[in-house]
N, C-alpha and C positions, 0 to 999 in steps of 0.2 A: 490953674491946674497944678495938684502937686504933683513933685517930682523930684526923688533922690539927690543930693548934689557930693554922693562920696563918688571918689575917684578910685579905681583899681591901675594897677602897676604891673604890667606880664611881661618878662624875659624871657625870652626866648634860650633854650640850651641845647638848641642842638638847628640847623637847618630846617625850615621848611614849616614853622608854626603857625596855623591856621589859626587866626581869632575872628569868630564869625560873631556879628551883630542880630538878633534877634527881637522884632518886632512889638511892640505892646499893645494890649485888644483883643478881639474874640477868636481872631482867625493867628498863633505865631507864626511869623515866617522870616527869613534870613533875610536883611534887607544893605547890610556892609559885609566885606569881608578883607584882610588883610593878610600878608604872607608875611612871617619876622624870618630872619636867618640868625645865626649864633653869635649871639650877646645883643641883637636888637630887643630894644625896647618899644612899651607902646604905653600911653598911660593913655585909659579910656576912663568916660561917665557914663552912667545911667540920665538918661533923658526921655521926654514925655514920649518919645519914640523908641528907643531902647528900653524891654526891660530885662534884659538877659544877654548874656556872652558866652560863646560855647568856645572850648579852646581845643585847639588835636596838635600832639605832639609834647615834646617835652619843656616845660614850661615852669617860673615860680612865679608867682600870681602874689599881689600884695595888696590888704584889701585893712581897713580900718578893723575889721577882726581877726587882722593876724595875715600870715605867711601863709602858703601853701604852695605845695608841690602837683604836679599831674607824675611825675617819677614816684615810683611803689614805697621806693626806699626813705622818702623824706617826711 
């Protein structure tokens, strides 16, 4: 079975950062979820069970294509 083996990097900046796991296959559905608080980290993968990560709150995400902010300003 293929499946992605990059890894993403989310910090949390602020309390309370929801990184939900979403499912792979016909039906998506949230199947992890995790709270970070300010300056936690989480390094996740994509696997044959994850294909997507949803993230709520303020966060920088570090992904083999680059940096990103969920803040407006970065």
């Amino acid at each position: 079975m293929s499946q992605n083996n990059d890894y993403i990097v989310i910090k949390a900046m602020e309390d309370g950062v929801n990184v939900i796991g979403l499912t792979r296959g016909t039906d998506t559905r949230f199947h992890h979820s995790e709270k970070l608080d300010r300056d936690e980290m989480m390094i996740a993968q994509f696997t044959e069970h994850t294909s997507a990560v949803k993230i709520r709150g303020k966060a920088v995400i570090q992904t083999s294509h680059g940096e990103m902010s969920t803040d407006d300003g970065a």
